[in-house]
C-alpha positions in Angstrom: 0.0 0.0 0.0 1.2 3.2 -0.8 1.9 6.1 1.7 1.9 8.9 0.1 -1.8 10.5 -1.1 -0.6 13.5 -3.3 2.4 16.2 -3.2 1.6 19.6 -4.4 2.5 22.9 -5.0 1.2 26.1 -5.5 2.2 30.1 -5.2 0.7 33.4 -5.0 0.5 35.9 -7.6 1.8 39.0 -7.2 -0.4 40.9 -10.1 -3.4 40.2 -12.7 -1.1 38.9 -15.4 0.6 36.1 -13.1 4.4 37.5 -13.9 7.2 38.1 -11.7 10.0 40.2 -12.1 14.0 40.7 -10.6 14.0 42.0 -6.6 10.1 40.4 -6.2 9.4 37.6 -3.5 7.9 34.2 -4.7 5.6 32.9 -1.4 3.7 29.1 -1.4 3.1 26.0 -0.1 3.7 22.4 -0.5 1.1 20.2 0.6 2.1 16.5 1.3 -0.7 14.3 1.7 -0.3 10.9 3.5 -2.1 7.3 3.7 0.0 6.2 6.9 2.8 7.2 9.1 5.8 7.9 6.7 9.9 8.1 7.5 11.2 11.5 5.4 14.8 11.9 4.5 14.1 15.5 3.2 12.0 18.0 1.7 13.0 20.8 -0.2 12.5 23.1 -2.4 14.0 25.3 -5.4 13.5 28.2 -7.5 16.0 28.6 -10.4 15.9 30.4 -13.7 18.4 29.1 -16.9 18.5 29.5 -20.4 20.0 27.0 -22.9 19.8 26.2 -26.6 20.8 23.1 -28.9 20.7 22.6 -32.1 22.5 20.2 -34.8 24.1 21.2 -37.9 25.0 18.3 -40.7 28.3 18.4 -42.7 28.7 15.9 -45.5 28.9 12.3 -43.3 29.3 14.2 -39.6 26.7 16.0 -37.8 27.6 18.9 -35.2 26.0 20.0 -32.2 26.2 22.9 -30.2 24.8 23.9 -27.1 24.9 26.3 -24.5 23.6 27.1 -20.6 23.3 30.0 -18.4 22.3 30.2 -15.3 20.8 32.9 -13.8 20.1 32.2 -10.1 19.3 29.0 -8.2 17.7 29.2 -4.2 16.7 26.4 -2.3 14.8 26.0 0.9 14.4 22.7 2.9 10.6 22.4 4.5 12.0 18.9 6.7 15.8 19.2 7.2 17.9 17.6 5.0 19.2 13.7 6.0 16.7 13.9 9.2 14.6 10.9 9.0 11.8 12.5 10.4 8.5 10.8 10.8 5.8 12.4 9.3 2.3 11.1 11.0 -0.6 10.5 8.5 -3.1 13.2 7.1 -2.4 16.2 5.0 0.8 18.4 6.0 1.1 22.1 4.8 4.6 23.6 3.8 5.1 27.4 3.8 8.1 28.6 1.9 9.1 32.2 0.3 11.7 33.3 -1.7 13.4 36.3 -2.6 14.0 37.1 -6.4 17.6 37.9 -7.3 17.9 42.0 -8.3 19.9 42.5 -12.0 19.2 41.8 -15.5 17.5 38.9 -16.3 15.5 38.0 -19.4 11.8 37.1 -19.8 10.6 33.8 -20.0 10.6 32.5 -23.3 10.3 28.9 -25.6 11.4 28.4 -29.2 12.5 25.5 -31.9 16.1 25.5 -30.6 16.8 27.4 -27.4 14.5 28.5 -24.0 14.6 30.3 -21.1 12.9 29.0 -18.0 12.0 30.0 -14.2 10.6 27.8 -12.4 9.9 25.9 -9.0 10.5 22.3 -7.9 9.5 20.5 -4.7 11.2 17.5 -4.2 10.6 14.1 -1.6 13.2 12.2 -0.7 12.0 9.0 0.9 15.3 5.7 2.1 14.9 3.0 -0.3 12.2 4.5 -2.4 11.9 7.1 -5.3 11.8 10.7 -5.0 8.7 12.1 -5.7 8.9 15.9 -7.6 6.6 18.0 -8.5 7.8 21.2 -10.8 5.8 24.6 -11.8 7.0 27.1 -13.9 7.0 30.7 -13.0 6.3 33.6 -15.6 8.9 35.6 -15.7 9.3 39.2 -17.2 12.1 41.4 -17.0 12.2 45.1 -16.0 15.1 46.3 -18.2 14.4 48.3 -20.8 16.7 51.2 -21.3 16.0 54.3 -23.0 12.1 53.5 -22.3 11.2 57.5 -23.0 12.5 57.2 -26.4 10.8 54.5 -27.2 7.3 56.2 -27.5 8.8 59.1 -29.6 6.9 58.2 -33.1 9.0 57.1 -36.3 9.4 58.5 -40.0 11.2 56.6 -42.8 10.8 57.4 -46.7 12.3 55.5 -49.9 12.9 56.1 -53.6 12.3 53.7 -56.4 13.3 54.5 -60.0 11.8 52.0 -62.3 14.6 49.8 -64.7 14.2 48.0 -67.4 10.7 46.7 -67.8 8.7 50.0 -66.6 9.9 53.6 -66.4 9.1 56.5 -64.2 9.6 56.5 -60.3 7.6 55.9 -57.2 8.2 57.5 -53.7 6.8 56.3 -50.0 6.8 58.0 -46.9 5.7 56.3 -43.3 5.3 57.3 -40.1 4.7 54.8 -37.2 3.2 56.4 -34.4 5.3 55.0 -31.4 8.4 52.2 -31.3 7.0 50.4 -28.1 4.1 48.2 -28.3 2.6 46.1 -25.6 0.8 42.7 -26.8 -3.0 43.9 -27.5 -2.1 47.4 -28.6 -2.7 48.6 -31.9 0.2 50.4 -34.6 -1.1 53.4 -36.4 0.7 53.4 -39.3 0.3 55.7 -42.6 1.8 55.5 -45.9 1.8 58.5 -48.5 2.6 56.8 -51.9 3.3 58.9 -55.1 3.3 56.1 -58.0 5.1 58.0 -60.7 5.7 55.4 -63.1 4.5 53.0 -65.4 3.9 50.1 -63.0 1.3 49.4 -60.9 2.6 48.4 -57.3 1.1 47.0 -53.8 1.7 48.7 -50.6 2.0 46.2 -48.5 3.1 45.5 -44.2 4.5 43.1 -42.4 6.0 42.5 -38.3 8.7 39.9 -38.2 10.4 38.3 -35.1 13.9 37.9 -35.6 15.2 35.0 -32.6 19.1 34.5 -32.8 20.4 31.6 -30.8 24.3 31.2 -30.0 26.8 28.6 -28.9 30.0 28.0 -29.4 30.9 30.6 -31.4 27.8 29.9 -33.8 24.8 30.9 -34.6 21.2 29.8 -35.4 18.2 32.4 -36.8 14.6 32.3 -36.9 12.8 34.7 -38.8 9.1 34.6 -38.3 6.3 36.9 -39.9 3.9 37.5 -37.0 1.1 39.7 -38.9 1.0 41.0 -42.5 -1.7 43.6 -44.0 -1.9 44.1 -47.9 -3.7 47.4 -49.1 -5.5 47.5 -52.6 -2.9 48.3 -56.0 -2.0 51.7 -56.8 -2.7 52.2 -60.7 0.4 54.1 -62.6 0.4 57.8 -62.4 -1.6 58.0 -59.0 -1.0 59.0 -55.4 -3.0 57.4 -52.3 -2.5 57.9 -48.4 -2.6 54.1 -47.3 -3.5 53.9 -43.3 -3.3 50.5 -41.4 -3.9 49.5 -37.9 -2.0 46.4 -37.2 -3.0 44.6 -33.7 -0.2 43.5 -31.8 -1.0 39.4 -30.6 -1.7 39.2 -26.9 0.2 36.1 -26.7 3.0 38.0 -28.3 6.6 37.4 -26.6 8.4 40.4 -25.3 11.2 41.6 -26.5 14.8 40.3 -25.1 18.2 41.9 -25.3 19.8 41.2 -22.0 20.6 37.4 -22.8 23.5 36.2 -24.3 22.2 33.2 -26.1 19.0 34.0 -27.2 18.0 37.2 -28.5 14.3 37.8 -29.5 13.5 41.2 -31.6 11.4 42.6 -33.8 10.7 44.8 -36.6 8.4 46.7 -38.8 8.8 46.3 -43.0 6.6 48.6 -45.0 7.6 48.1 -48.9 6.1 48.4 -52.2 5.3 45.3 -54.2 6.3 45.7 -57.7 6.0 42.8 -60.6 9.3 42.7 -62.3 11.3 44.8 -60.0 13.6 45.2 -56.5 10.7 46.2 -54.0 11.4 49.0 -52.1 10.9 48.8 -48.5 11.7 50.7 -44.9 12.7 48.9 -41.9 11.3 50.3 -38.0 12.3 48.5 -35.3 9.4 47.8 -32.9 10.0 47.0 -29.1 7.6 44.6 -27.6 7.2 45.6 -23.7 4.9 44.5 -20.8 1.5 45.8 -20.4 2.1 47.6 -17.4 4.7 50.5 -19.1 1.9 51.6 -21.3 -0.6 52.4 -18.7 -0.4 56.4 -19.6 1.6 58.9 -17.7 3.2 58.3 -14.3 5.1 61.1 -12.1 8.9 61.8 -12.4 9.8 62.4 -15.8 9.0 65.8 -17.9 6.9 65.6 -21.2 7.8 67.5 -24.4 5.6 69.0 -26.8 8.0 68.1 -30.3 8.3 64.3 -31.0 11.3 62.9 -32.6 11.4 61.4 -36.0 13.5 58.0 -35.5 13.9 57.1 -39.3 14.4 60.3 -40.5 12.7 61.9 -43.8 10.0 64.7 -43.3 9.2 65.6 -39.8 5.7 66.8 -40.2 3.3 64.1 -40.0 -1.1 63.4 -40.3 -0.6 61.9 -36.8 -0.9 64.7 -33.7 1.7 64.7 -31.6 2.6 61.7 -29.2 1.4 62.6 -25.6 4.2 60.2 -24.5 6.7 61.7 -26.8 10.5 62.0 -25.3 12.3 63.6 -28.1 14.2 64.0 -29.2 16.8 61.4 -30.4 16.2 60.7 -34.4 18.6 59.2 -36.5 20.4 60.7 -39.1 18.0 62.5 -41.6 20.7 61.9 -44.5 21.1 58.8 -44.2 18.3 56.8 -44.3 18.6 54.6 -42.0 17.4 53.6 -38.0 18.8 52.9 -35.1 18.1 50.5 -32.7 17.7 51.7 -29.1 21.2 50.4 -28.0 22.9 51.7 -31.0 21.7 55.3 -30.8 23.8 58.3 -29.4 22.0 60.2 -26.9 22.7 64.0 -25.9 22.3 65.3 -22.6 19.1 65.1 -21.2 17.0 67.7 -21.3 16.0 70.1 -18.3 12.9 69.0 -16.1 10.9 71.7 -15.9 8.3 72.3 -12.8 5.3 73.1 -15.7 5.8 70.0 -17.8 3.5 67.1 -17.3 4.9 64.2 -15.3 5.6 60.7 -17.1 7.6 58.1 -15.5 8.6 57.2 -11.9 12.4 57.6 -10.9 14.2 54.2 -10.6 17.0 53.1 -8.9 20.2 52.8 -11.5 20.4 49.0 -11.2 16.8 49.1 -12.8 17.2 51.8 -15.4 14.3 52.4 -17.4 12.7 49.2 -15.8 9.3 49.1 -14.4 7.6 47.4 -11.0 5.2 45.0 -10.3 2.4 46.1 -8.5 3.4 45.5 -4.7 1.0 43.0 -2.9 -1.5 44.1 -0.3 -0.9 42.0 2.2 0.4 38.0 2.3 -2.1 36.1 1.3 -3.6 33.6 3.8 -1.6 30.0 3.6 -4.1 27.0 4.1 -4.5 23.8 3.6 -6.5 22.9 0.1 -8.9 20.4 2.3 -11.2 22.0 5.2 -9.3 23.8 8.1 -11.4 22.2 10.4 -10.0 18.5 9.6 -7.9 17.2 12.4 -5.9 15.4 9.9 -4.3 19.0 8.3 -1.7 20.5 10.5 0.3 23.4 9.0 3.5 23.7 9.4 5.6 27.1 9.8 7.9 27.8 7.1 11.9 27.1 8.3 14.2 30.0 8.2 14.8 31.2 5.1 19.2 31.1 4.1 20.9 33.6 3.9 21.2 35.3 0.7 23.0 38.4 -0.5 20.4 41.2 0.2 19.4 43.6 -2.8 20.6 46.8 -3.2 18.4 49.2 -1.4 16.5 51.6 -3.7 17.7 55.1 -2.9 15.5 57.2 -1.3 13.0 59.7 -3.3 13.4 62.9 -1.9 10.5 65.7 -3.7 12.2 67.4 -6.4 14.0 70.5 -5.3 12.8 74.4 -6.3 14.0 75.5 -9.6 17.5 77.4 -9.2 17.2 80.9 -8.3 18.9 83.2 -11.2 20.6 86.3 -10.3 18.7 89.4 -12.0 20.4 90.3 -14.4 22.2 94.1 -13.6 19.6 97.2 -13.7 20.7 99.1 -17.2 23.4 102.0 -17.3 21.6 105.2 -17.0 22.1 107.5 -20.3 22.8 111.2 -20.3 22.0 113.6 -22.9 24.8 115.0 -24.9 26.0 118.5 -23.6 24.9 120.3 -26.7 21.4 119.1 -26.4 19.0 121.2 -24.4 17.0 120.6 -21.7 13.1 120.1 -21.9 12.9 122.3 -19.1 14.6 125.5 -20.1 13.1 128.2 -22.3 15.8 127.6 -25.4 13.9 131.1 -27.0 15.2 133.1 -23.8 19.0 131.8 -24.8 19.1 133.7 -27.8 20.0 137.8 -28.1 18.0 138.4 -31.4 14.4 138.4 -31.7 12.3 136.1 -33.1 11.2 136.2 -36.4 8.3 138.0 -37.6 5.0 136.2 -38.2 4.6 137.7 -41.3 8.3 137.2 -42.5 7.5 133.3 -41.8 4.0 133.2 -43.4 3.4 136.5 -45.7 -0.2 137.3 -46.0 -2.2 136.3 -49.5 -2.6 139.8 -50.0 0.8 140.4 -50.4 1.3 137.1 -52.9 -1.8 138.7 -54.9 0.1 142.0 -55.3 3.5 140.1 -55.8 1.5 138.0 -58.7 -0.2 141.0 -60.2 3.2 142.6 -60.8 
């Protein structure tokens, strides 16, 4: 006969979407259920995160693999003492347990064809002479790092030339603007297209968002593009121009974007293009950051809002769209050139002044978690119980042990209210001016000054009668 009933596992979540995130505590219970009186050499448990990817590669008769592993953090907590052979009495037994999440960089949860990266929990039974019993549950995991997050809702322009070869002639220009760079999954891309077909051709305008996932190991590397959404607009007849708008819906089960793992990368990007029979379509490229729901929840208090956006692709800065509320600016690329930049890559000046009239944006954060956003803190610790009735006299819950010792995170640094604007000197009262020497004053009688009278009225003005004589003559 058996002695053990069940062994499970469960945790509290911290928000509405289930995730966790670095520097947040991971609290549950293991509940061991038992048939009979049962000797227990230990129970633990663990929390871990790790990423690894394997793939194969086939050259002629021999076939490569390469694989890699990181390891992000690993905590383990024992519930019964390790190597105690304690005697557990039968009925159900409830296991408290809590864990503190490693502060730092760490990247979200994620699963693909040839590489994953996976947080989770395992609860583990060690029994003499028998078989462990385990039972695992995986932990959603999102990361708060995200530098640069203020640029990222600063909207995008990007325009392209085609001149037509040898089956058509003429030319075709395209300008887009995207209205934002950051996108959380369920949100919705405004994009517009004003397309001057100039040529003999007719041509499709046409939309797609690609994830680009790189795995590497060994030196090598392994890439999967996939195309996520695509819209197609109607064909633009030759000699014609047509503003083309889209809204493209973001997938809610859409993977956020990672850049803080060294084996596995996961981005994405925008490509708008022209679809022309016989000839090199011409396309732009945006890059598009996929974030967590919570950074898009409108404006929070800390950072100053400006009133000009920044074009990240450069072309034309005017634009049909009104201005970003959540614009940044502003940090475009290079207007000459063409081309974008990708968040890491761009060249930042200094930041501009906070000023007490602008419109608050984002919370300060402490510099480990740049840019990085929290998880709603918990209300209170929720209740731990047994899943079967309290009132049993077969549950008995057992306190959880004391937690190890583990390196504690760096404390945030305290937010102090923003200080009064500088006081500037006043700028020195003007030099007073004096009048020249020769000039008069206003006040003196400058007719009393001189020895000779004044001219006659009549020497000034002669009388009509005197002209009429003068004329007669």
């Amino acid at each position: 006969m058996p002695s053990i009933k069940s062994l499970t596992m469960t945790y509290d979540a911290l928000n509405e979407h289930g995730t966790f995130s670095e520097g947040d505590t991971l609290a549950g219970k293991v509940t061991l259920a038992l048939l009979k009186e049962t000797t227990v050499e230990s129970l633990f448990v663990k929390a871990k995160g790790d990423a690894e990817v394997c793939w194969t590669k086939k050259s002629g008769d021999r076939t490569y693999t390469y694989s890699s592993h990181k390891r992000y953090f690993k905590l383990k907590q024992f519930l019964i003492p390790e190597d105690s052979d304690t005697v557990v009495p039968q009925g159900t037994h409830v296991y408290k347990f809590n864990f503190k999440i490693p502060p730092g960089s760490m990247p979200s949860s994620f699963r693909g064809s040839h590489g994953k990266i996976v947080y989770k929990l395992e609860a583990k039974l060690s029994r003499s002479w028998r078989i462990d019993r385990t039972v695992e549950k995986d932990i959603h995991f999102v990361s708060k790092s995200f530098p640069s997050l203020n640029s990222l809702m600063s909207r995008q322009v990007g325009s392209t030339k085609k001149e037509m070869g040898l089956f058509s002639r003429g030319h075709a220009n395209m300008d887009v603007i995207v209205d934002k760079r950051a996108y959380a999954p369920g949100e919705t891309m405004a994009i517009l297209a004003k397309i001057n077909n100039s040529s003999s051709s007719e041509m499709t305008p046409k939309f797609n968002l690609i994830q680009d996932v790189v795995y590497r190991a060994n030196g090598n590397t392994k890439h999967d593009c996939n195309v996520i959404h695509k819209v197609v607009d109607h064909c633009i007849k030759s000699q014609t121009q047509k503003d083309v708008r889209c809204a493209m819906k973001i997938p809610r089960d859409l993977i956020q974007t990672i850049q803080n793992c060294d084996i596995i990368s996961v981005e994405y990007h925008l490509k708008a293009y022209l679809d022309i029979s016989f000839a090199f379509d011409p396309e732009i490229i945006f890059p598009v950051v996929i974030i967590p729901p919570d950074l898009t929840r409108g404006p929070q208090p800390g950072v100053a809002a400006h009133t000009h956006p920044a074009g990240a692709v450069g072309g034309p800065s005017n634009s049909d769209f009104p201005p970003p509320a959540m614009s940044m600016g502003p940090y475009p690329a290079s207007p000459s050139s063409g081309s974008y930049r990708y968040p890491g890559a761009q060249r930042y000046s200094a930041p501009p002044p906070v000023y007490p009239g602008n419109s608050p944006m984002y919370p300060a954060q402490p510099a480990y978690l740049s840019g990085g956003y929290n998880n709603p803190v918990p209300h209170g610790a929720s209740p731990y119980g047994s899943p079967f009735s309290s009132s049993s006299s077969s549950s008995v819950l057992h306190p959880p042990p004391t937690a190890p010792t583990f390196q504690p995170s760096p404390s945030a640094p305290e937010i102090h209210p923003s200080p009064p604007p500088p006081t500037f000197d006043i700028s020195p009262s003007a030099p007073s001016y004096y009048l020249l020497p020769s000039a008069p004053m206003m006040n003196t009688d400058f007719l009393s000054q001189m020895d000779e009278a004044p001219p006659a009225y009549s020497l000034l003005f002669p009388s009509s009668a005197t002209d009429e004589s003068d004329a007669k003559q």
